[in-house]
N, CA, C, O and CB atoms as a CASP TS submission, in Angstrom:
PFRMAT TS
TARGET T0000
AUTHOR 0000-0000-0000
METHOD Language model
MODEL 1
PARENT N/A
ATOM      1  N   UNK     1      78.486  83.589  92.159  1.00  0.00           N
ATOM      2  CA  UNK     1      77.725  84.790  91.856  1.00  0.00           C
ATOM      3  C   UNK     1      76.632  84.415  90.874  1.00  0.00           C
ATOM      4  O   UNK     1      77.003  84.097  89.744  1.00  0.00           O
ATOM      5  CB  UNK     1      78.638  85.918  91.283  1.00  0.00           C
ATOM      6  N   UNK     2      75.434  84.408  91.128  1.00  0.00           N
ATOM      7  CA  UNK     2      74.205  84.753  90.189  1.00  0.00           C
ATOM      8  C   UNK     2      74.187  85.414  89.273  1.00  0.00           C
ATOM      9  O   UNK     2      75.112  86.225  89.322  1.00  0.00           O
ATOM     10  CB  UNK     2      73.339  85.237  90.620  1.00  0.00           C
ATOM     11  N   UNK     3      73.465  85.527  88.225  1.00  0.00           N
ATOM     12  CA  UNK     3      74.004  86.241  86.928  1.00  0.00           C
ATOM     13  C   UNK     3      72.765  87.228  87.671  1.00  0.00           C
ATOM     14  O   UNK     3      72.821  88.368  87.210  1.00  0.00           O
ATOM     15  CB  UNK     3      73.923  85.409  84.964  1.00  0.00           C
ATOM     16  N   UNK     4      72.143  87.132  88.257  1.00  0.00           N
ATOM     17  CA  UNK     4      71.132  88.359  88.912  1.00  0.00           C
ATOM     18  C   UNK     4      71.313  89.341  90.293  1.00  0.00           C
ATOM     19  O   UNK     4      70.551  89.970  91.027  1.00  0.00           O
ATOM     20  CB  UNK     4      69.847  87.642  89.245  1.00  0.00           C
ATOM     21  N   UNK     5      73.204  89.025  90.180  1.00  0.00           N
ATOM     22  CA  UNK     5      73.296  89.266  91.838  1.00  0.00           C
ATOM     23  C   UNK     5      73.502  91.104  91.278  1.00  0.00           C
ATOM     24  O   UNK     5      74.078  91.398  90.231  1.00  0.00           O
ATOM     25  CB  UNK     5      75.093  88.181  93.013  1.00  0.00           C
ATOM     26  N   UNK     6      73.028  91.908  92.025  1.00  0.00           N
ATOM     27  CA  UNK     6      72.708  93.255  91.698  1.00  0.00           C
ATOM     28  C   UNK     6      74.692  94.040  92.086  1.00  0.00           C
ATOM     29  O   UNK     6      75.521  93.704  92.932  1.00  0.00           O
ATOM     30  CB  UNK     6      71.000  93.902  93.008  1.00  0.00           C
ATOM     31  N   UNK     7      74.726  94.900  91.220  1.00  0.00           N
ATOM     32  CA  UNK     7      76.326  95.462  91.459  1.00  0.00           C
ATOM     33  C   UNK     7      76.185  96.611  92.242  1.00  0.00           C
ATOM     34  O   UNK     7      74.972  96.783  92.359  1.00  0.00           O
ATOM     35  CB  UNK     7      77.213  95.910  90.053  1.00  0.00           C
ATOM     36  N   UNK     8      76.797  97.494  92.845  1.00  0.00           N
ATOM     37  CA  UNK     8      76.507  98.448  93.981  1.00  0.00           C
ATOM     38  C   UNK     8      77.153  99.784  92.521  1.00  0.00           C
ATOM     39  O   UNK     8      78.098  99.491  91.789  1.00  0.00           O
ATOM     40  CB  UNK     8      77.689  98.086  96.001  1.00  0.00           C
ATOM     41  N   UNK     9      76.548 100.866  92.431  1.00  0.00           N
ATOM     42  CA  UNK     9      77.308 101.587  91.540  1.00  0.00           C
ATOM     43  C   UNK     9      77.337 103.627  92.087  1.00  0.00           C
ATOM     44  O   UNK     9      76.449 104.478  92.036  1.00  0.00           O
ATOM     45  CB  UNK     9      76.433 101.150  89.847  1.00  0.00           C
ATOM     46  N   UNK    10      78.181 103.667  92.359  1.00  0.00           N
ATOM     47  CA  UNK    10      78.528 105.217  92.831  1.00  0.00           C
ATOM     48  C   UNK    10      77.697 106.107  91.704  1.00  0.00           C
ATOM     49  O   UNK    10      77.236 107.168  92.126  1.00  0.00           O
ATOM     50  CB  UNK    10      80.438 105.617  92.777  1.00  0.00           C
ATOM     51  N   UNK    11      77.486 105.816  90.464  1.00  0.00           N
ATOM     52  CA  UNK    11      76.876 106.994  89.877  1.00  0.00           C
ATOM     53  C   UNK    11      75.304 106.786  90.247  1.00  0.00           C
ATOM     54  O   UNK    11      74.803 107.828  89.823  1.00  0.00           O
ATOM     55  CB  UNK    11      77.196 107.105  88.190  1.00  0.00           C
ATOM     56  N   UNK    12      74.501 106.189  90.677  1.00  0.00           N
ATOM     57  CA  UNK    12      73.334 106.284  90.688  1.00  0.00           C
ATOM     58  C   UNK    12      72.783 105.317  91.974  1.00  0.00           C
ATOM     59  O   UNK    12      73.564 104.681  92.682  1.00  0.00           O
ATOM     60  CB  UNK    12      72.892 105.989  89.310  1.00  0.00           C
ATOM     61  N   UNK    13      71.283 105.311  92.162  1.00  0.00           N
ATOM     62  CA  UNK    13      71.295 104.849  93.499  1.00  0.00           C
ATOM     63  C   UNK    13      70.671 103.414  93.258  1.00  0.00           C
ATOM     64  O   UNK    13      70.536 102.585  94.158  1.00  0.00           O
ATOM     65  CB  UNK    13      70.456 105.846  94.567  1.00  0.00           C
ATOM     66  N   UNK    14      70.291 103.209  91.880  1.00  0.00           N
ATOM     67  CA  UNK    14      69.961 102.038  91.000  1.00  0.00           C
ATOM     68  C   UNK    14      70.657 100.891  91.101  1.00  0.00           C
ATOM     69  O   UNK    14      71.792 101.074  90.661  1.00  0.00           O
ATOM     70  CB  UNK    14      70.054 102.331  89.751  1.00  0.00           C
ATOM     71  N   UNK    15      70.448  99.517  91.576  1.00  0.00           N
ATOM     72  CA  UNK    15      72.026  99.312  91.111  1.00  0.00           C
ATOM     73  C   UNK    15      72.130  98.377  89.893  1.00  0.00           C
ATOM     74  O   UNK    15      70.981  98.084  89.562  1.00  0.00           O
ATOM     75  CB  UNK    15      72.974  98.609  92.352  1.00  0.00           C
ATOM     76  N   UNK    16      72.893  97.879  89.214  1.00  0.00           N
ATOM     77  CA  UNK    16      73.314  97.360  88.151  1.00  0.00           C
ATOM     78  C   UNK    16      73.138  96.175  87.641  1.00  0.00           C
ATOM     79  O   UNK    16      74.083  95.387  87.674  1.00  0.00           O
ATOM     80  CB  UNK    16      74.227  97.471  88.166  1.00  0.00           C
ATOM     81  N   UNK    17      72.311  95.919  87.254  1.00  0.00           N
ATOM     82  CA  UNK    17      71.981  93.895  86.686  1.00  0.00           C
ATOM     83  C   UNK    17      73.104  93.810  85.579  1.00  0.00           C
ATOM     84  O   UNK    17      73.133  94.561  84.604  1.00  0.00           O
ATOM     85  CB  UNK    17      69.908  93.375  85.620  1.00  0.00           C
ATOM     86  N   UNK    18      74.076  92.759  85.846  1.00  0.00           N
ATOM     87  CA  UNK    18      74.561  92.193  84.455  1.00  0.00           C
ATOM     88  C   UNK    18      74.108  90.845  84.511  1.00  0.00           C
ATOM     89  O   UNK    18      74.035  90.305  85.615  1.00  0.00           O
ATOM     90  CB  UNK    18      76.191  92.248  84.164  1.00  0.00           C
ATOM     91  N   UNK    19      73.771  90.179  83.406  1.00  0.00           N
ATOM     92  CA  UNK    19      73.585  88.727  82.936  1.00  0.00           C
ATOM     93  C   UNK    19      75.081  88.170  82.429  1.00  0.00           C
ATOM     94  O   UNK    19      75.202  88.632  81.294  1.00  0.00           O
ATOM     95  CB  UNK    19      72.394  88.669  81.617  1.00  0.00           C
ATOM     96  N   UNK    20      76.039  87.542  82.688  1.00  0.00           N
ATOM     97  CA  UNK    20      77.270  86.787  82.753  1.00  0.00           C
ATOM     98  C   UNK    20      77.191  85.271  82.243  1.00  0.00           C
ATOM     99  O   UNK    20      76.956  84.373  83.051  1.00  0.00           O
ATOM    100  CB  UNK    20      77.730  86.815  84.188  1.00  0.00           C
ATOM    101  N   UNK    21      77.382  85.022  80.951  1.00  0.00           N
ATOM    102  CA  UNK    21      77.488  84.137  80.546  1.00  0.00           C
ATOM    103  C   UNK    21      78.388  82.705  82.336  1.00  0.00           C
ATOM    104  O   UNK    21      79.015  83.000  83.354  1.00  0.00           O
ATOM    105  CB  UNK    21      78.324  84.733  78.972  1.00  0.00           C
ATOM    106  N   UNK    22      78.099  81.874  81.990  1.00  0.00           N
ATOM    107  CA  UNK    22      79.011  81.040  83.533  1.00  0.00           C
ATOM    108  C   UNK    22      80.231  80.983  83.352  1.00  0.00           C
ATOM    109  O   UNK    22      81.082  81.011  84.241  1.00  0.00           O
ATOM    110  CB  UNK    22      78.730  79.403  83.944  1.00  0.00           C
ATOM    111  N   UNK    23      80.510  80.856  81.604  1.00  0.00           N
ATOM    112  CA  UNK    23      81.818  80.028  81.608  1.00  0.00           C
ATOM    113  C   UNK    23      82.720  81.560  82.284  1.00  0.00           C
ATOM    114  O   UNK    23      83.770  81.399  82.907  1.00  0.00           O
ATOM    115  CB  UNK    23      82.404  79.242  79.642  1.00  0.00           C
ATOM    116  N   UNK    24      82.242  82.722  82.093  1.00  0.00           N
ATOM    117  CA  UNK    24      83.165  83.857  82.397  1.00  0.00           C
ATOM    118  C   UNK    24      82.944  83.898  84.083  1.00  0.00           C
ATOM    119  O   UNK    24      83.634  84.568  84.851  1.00  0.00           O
ATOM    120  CB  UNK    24      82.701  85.426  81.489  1.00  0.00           C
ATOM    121  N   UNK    25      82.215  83.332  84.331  1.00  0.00           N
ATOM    122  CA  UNK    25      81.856  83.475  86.081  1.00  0.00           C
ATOM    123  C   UNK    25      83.274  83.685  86.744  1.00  0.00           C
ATOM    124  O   UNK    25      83.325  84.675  87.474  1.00  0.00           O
ATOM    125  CB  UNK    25      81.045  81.857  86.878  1.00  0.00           C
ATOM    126  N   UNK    26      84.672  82.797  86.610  1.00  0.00           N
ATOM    127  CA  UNK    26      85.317  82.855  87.120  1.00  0.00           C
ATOM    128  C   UNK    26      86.548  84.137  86.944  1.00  0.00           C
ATOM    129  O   UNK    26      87.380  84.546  87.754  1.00  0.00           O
ATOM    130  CB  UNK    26      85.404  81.764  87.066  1.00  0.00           C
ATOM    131  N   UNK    27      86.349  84.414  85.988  1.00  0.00           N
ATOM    132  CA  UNK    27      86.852  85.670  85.391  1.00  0.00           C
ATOM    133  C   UNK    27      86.418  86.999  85.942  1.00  0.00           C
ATOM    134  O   UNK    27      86.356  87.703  84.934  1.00  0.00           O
ATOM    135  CB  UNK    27      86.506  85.675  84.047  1.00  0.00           C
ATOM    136  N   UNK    28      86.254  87.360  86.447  1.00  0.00           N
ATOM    137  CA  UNK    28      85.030  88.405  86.670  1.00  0.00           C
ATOM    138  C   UNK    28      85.946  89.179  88.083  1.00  0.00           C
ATOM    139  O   UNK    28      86.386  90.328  88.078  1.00  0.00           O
ATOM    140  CB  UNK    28      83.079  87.454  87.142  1.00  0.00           C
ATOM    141  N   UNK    29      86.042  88.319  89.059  1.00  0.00           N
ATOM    142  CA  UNK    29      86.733  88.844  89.993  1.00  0.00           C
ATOM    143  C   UNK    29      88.033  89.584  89.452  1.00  0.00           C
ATOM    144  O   UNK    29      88.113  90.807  89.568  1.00  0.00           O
ATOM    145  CB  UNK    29      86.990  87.816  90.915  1.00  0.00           C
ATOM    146  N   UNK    30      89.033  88.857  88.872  1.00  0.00           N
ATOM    147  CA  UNK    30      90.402  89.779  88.846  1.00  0.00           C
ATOM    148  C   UNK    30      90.321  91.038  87.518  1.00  0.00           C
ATOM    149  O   UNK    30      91.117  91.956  87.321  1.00  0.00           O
ATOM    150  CB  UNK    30      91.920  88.562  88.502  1.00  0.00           C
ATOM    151  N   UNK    31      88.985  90.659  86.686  1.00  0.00           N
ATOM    152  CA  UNK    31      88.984  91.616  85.503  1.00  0.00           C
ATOM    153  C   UNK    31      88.000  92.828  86.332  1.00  0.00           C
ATOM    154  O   UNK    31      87.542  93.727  85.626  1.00  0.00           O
ATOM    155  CB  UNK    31      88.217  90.826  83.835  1.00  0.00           C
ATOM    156  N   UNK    32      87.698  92.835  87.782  1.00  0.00           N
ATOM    157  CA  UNK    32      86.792  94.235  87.928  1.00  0.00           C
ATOM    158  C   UNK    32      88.094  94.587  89.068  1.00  0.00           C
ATOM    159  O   UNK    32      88.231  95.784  89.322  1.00  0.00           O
ATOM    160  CB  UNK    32      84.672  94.129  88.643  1.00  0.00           C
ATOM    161  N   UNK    33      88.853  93.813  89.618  1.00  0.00           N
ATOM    162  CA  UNK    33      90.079  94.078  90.569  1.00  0.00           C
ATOM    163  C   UNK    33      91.043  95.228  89.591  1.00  0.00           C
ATOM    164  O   UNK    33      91.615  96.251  89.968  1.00  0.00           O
ATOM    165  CB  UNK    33      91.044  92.373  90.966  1.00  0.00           C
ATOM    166  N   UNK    34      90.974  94.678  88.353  1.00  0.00           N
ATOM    167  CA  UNK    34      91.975  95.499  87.066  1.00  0.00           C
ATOM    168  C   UNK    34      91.175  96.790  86.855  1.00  0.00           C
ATOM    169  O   UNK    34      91.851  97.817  86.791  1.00  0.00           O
ATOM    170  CB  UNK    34      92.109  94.544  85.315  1.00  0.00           C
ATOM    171  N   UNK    35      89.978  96.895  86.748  1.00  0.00           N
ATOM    172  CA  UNK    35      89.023  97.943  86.656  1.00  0.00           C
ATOM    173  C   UNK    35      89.695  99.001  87.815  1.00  0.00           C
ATOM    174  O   UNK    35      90.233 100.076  87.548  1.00  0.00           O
ATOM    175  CB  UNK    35      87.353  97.356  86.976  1.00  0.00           C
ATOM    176  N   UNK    36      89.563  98.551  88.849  1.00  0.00           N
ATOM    177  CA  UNK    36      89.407  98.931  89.819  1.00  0.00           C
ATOM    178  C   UNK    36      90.672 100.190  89.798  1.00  0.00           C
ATOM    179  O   UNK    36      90.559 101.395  90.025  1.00  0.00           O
ATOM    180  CB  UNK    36      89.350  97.752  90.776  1.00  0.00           C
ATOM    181  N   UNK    37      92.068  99.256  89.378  1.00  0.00           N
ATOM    182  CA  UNK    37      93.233  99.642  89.642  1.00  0.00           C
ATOM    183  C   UNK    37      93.314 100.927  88.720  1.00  0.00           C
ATOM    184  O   UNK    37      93.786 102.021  89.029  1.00  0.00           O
ATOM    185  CB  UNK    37      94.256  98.527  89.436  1.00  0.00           C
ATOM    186  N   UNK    38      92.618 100.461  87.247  1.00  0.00           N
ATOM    187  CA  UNK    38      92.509 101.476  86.464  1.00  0.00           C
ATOM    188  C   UNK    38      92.144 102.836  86.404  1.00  0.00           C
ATOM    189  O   UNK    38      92.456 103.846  85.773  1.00  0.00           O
ATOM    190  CB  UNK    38      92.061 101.155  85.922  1.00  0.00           C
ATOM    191  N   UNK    39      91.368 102.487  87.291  1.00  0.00           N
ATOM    192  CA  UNK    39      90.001 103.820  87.586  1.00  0.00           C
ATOM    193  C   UNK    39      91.474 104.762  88.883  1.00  0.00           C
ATOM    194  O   UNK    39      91.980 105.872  88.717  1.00  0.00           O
ATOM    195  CB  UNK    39      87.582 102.781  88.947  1.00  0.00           C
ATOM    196  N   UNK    40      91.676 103.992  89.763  1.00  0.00           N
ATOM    197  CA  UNK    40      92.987 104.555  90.566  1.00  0.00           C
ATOM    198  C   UNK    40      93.792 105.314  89.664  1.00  0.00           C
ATOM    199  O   UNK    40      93.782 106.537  89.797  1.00  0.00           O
ATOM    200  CB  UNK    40      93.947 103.400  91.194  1.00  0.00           C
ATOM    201  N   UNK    41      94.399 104.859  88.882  1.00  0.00           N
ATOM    202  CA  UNK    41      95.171 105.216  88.157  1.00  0.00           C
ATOM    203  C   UNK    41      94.861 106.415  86.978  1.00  0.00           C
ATOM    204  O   UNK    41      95.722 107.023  86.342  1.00  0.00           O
ATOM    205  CB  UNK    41      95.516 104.108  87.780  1.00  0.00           C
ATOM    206  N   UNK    42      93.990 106.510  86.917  1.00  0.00           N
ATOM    207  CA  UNK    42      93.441 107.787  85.828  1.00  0.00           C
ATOM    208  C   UNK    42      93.060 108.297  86.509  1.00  0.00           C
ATOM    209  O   UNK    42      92.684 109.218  85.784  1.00  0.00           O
ATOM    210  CB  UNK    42      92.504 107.777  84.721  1.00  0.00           C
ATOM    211  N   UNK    43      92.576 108.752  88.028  1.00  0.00           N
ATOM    212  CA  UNK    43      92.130 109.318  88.771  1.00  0.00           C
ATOM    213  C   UNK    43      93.504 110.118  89.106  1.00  0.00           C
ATOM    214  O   UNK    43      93.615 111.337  88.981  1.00  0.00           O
ATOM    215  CB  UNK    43      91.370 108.525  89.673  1.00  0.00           C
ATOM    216  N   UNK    44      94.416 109.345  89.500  1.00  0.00           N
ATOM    217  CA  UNK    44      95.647 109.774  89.629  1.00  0.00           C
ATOM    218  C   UNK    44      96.309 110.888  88.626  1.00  0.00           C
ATOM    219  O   UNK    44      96.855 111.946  88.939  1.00  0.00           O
ATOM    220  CB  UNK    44      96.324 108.646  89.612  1.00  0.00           C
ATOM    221  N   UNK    45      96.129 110.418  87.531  1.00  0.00           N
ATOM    222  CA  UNK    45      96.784 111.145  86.549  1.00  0.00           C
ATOM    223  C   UNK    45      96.119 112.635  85.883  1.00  0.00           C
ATOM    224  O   UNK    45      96.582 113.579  85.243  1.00  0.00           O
ATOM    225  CB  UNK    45      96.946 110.118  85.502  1.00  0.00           C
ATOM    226  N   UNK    46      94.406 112.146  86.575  1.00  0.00           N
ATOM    227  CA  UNK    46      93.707 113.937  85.867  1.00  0.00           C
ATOM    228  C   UNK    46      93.788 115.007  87.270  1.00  0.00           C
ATOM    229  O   UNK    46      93.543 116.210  87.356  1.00  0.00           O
ATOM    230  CB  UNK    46      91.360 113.838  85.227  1.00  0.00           C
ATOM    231  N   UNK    47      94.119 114.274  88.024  1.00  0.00           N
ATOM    232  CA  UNK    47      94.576 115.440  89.409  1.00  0.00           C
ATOM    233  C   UNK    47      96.089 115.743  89.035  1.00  0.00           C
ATOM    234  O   UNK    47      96.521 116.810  89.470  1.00  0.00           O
ATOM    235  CB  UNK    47      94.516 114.618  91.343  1.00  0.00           C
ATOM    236  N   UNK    48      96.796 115.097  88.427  1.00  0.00           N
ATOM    237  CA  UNK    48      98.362 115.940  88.343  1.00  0.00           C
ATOM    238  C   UNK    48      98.229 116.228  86.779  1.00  0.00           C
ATOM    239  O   UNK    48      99.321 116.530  86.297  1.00  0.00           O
ATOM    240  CB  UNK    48     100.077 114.829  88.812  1.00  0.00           C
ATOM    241  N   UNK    49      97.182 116.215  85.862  1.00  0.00           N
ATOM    242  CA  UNK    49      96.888 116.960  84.191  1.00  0.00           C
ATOM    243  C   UNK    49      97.811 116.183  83.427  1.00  0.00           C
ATOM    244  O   UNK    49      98.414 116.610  82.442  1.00  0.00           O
ATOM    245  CB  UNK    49      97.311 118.832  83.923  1.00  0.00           C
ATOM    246  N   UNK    50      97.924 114.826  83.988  1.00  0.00           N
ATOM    247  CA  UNK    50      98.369 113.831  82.596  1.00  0.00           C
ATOM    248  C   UNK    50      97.610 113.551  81.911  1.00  0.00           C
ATOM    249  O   UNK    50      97.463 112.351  82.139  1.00  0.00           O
ATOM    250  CB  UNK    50      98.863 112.624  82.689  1.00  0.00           C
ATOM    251  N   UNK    51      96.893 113.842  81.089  1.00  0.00           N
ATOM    252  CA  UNK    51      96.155 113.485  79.906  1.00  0.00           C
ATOM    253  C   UNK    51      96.117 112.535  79.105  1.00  0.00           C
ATOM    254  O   UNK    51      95.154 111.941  78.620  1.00  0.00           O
ATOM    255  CB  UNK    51      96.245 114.114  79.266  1.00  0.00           C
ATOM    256  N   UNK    52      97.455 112.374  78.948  1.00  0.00           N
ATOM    257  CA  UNK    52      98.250 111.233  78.039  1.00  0.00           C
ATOM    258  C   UNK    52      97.980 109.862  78.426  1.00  0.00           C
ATOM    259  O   UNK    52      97.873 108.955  77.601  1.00  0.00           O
ATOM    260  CB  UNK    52      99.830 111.363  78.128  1.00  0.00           C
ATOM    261  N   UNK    53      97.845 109.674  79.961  1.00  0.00           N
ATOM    262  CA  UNK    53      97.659 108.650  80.359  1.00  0.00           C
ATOM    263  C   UNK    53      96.482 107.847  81.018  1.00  0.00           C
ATOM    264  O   UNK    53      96.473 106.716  81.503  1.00  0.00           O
ATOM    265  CB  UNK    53      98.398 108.704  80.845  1.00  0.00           C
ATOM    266  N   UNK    54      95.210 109.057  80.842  1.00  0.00           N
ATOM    267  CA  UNK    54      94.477 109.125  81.304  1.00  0.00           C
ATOM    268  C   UNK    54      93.590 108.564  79.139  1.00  0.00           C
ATOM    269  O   UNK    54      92.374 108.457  78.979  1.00  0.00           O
ATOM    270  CB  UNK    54      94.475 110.629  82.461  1.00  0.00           C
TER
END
């Protein structure tokens, strides 16, 4: 991945430049996979009014 490769982003039709140091290059995949799960998961929890976990 290019530190110029553009990110696709649901809030806007813009999409997202990050600059990524390399040494994190390899990191990147399973820490936006965790994002990912996260965002599931609080999504989950403000449709049944867990708050707490959200």
């Amino acid at each position: 991945m290019s530190d110029l490769t553009p990110a696709s982003s649901e809030l806007g039709s813009e999409p997202i430049i990050v600059h990524v140091d390399a040494s994190f290059e390899p990191l990147i995949p399973k820490f936006m996979a965790n994002r990912k799960k996260e965002i599931t998961t609080m999504t989950g929890a403000v449709d049944q009014g867990d708050f707490e976990t959200v």
